[in-house]
C-alpha positions in Angstrom: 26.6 -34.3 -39.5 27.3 -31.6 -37.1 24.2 -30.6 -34.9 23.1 -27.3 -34.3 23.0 -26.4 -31.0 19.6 -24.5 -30.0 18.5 -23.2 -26.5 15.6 -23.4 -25.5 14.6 -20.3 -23.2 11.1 -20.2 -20.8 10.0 -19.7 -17.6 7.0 -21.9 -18.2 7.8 -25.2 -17.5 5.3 -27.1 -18.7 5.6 -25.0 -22.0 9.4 -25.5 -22.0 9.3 -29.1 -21.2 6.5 -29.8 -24.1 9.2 -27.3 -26.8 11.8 -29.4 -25.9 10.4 -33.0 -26.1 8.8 -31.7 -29.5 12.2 -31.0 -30.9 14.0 -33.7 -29.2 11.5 -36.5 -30.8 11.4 -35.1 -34.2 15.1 -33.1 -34.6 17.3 -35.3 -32.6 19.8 -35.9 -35.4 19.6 -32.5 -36.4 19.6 -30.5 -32.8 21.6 -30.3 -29.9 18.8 -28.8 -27.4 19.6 -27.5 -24.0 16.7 -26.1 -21.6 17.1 -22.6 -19.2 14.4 -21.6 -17.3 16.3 -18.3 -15.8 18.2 -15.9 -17.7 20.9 -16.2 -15.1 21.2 -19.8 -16.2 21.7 -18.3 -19.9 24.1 -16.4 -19.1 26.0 -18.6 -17.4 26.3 -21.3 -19.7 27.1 -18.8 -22.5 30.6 -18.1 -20.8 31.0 -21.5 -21.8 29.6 -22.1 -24.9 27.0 -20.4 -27.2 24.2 -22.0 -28.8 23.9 -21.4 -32.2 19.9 -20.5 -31.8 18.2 -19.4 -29.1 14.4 -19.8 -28.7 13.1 -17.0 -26.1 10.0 -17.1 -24.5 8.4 -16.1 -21.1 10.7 -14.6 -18.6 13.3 -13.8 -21.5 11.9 -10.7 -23.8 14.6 -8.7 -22.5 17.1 -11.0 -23.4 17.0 -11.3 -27.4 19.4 -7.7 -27.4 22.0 -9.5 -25.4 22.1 -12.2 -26.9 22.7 -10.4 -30.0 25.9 -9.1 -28.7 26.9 -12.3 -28.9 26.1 -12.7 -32.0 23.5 -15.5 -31.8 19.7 -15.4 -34.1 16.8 -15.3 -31.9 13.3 -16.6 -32.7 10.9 -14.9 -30.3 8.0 -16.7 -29.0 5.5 -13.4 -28.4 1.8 -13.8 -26.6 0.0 -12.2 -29.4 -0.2 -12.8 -33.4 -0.3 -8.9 -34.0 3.2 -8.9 -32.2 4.6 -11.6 -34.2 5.1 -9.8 -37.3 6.2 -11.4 -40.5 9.1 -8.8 -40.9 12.7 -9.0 -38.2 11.5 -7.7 -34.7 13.5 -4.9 -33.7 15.1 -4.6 -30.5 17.9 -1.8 -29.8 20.4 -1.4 -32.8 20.2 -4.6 -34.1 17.0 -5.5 -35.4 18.5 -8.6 -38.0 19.2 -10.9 -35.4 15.4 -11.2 -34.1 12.4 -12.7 -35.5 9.1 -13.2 -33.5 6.3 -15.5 -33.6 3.4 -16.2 -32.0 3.8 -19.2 -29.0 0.0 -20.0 -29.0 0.1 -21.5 -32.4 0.9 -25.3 -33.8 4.7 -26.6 -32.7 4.6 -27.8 -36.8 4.0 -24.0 -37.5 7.0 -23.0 -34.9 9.3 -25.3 -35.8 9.4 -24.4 -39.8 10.3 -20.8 -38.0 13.1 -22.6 -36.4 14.0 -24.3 -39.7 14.1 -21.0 -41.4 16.6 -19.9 -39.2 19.1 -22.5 -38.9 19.1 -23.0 -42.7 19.8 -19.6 -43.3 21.6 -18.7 -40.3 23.3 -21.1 -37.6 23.4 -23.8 -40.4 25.0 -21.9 -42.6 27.9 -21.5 -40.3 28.2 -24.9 -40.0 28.8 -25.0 -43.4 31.7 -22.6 -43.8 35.0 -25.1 -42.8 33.0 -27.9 -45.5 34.6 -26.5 -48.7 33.6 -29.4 -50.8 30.5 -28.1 -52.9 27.3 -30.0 -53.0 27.0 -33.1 -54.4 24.1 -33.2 -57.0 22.2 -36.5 -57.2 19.7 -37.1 -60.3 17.2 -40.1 -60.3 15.2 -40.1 -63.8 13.4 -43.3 -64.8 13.7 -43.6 -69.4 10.4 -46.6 -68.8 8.5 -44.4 -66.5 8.6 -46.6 -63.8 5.5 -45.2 -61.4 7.6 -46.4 -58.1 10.2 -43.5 -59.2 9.4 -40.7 -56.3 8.9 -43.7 -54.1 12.3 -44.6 -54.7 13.9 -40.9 -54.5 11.7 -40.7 -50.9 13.4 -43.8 -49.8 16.8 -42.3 -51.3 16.4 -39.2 -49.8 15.7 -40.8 -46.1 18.8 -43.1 -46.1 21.3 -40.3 -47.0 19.2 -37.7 -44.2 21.0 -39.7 -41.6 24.4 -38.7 -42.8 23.9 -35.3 -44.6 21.3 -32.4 -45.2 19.6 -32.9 -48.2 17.3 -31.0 -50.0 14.6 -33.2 -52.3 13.2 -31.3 -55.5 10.7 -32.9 -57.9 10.9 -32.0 -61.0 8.0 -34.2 -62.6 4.8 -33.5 -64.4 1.5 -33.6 -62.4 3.8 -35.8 -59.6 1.0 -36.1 -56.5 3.5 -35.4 -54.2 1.5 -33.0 -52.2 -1.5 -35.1 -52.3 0.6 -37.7 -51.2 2.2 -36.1 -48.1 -1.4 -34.3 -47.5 0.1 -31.3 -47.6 -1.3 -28.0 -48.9 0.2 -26.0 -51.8 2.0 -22.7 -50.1 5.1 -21.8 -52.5 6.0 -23.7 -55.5 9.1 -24.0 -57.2 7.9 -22.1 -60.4 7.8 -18.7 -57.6 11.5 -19.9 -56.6 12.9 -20.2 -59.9 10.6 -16.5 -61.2 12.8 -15.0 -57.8 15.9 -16.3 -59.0 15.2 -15.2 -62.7 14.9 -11.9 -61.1 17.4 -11.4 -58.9 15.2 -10.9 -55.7 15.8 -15.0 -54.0 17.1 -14.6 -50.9 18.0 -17.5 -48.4 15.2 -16.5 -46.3 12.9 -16.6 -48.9 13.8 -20.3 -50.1 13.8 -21.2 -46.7 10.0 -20.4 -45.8 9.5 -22.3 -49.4 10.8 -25.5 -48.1 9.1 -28.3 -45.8 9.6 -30.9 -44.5 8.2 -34.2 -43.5 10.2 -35.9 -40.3 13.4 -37.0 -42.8 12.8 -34.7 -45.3 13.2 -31.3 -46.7 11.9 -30.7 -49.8 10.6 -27.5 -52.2 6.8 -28.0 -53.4 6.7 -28.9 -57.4 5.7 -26.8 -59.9 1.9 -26.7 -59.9 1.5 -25.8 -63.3 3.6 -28.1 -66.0 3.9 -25.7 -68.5 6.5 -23.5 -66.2 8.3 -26.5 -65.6 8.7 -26.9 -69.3 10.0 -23.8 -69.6 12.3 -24.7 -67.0 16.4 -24.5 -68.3 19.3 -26.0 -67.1 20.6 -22.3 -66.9 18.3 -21.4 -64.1 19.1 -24.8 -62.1 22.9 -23.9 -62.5 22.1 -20.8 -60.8 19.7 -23.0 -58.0 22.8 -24.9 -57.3 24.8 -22.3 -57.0 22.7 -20.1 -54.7 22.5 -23.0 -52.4 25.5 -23.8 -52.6 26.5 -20.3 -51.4 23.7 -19.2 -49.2 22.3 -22.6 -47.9 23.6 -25.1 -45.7 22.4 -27.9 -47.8 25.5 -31.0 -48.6 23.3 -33.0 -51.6 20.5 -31.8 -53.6 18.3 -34.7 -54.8 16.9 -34.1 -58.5 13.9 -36.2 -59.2 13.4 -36.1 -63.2 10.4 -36.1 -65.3 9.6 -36.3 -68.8 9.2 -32.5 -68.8 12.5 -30.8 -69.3 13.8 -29.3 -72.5 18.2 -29.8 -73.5 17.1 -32.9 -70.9 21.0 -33.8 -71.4 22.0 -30.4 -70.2 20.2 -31.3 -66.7 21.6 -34.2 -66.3 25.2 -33.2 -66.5 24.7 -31.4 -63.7 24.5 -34.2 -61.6 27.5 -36.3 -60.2 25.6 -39.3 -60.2 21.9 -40.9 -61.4 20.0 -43.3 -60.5 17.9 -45.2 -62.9 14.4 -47.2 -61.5 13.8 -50.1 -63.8 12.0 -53.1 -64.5 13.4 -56.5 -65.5 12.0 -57.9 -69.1 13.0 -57.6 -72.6 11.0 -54.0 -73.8 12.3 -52.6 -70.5 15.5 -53.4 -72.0 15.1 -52.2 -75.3 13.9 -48.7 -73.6 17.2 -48.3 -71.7 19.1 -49.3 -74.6 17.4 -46.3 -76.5 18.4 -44.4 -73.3 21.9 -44.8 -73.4 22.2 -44.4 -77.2 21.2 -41.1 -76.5 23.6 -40.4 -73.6 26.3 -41.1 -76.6 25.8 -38.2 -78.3 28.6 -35.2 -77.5 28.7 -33.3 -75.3 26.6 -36.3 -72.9 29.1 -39.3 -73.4 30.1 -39.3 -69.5 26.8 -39.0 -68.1 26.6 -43.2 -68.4 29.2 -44.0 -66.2 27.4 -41.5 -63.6 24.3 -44.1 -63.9 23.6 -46.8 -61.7 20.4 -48.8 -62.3 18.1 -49.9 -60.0 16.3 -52.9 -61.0 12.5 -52.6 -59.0 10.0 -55.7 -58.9 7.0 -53.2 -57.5 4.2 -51.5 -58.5 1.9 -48.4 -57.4 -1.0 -51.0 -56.6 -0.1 -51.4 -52.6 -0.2 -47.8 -51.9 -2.9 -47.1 -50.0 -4.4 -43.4 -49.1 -4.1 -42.2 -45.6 -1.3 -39.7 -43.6 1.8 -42.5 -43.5 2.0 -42.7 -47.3 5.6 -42.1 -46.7 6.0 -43.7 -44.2 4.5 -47.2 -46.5 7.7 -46.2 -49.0 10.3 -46.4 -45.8 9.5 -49.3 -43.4 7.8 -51.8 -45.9 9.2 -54.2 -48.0 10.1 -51.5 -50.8 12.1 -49.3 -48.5 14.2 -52.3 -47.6 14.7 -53.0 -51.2 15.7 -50.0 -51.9 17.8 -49.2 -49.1 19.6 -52.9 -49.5 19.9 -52.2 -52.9 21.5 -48.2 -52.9 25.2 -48.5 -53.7 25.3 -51.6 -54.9 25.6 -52.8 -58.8 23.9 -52.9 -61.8 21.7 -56.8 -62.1 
């Protein structure tokens, strides 16, 4: 994955310093950061090469119209919160390439600012020379099995370190927040009610989506009865607005029980994954599963599966701010990751 260059640009050192090494230990895989601590230094380096965001703080307010001659987003880190407006900061004749935001606030609080941006701006051009559509991955469960989002959290790690993804749960009363310890903000009932009415923007998903340190993810619907009303039609139209405004490469579908025209979801995706359990009546369920898939105009969707036999249970998990970090680096994240490509047992 290509990284996205971003400059960092502050006269205070010690601030500077503490930006950088807070994007450095978290974004590494994602960022290419470079310091300046004079605009001089800026300048220079831009004869070279531009970054693809700059970050301007202390020492560099006048710098944000410049830079916008060259065609560059700027995030504006301003001293007060009544500067730092929620709506594009205007500077000269070009007030679209600026945002500001307060510098005296949490780095978490900055950096989804940052994320913002380079999903809807200097990651998107990234994406332009990709050409090859999004790949849609599905991962729905016909037992149930309660290690599901587990697994998807695991999934959605491992393929982070190659390509962007974006996670979106689609389950009944899931926990997920309450598992991340997270608070509720913007659900994805409010995305899909934008999209239904023409008024989603890339801007607007992007301060809808989070993330935890390998993942991006939209919050789930908090109220189950909007996801039942839920239709493949508006997810069509999810994947295609990502598709074209995002710089997302695989969305990651994680089913529930929930869905009406279920089928129609599912051949959306280019592949599934299926959590099971080994034993006879876990059997017999999948067998009732894939008797379904043969009915017309689903007969594909089996070969798209791949099961994924999983000898754990819910029991282990234990409350506290690593929960994901149990799924990843215990014995079930190495399951799953050994197990991720392989066949069906």
């Amino acid at each position: 994955m290509n990284k996205i260059a971003v400059a960092v640009c502050d006269t205070d050192r010690e601030y500077r310093d503490r930006f950088v090494t807070y994007l450095v230990e978290r974004k590494a895989e994602e960022y290419a950061v470079s310091a300046f601590s004079m605009p001089e230094k800026l300048l220079e380096a831009l004869e070279e090469k531009k970054p693809d965001l700059a970050i301007c703080g202390t020492g560099f307010e006048e710098m944000a119209e410049r830079l916008a001659g060259y065609d560059i987003p700027v995030l504006v880190l301003q001293e007060t919160m009544a500067d730092a407006v929620a709506e594009p900061v205007t500077y000269g004749s070009v007030p679209e390439s600026c945002r500001g935001i307060c510098r005296y606030q949490s780095m978490e609080v900055i950096l989804h600012e940052v994320q913002v941006m380079t999903l809807t701006g200097a990651g998107s051009r990234r994406m332009e020379n990709v050409g090859t559509g999004m790949e849609v991955i599905g991962v729905y469960s016909p037992i149930c099995h309660e290690m599901q989002m587990p697994f998807s959290m695991v999934l959605a790690q491992k393929l982070s370190t190659e390509k962007k993804v974006l996670y979106v749960n689609l389950m009944e009363h899931s926990g997920m927040l309450e598992l991340l310890g997270v608070p509720g903000e913007c659900d994805l009932g409010e995305v899909i009610l934008a999209l239904r009415r023409q008024r989603l923007t890339a801007e607007t998903l992007g301060r809808g989506i989070h993330e935890t340190e390998w993942m991006h993810y939209v919050e789930p619907f908090d109220n189950p009865e909007d996801l039942g009303e839920m239709t493949a039609g508006d997810l069509q139209e999810l994947i295609s607005f990502l598709e074209k405004q995002m710089s997302y490469e695989i969305l990651l579908l994680d089913f529930g029980q929930g869905l009406r025209d279920f089928l129609s979801f599912l051949g959306l995706c280019t592949s599934i994954y299926c959590p099971m359990k080994s034993g006879f009546y876990y059997d017999c369920r999948m067998e009732h599963f894939r008797r379904y898939l043969e009915r017309e105009p689903a007969a594909d969707i089996a070969d798209r599966m791949q099961v994924i036999r999983l000898p754990f249970s819910a029991g282990k998990i234990r409350a506290g701010m690593d929960v994901y970090r149990q799924f990843l680096w215990s014995e079930f994240g190495d399951y799953v990751r050994n197990h991720i490509g392989g066949q069906e047992e």
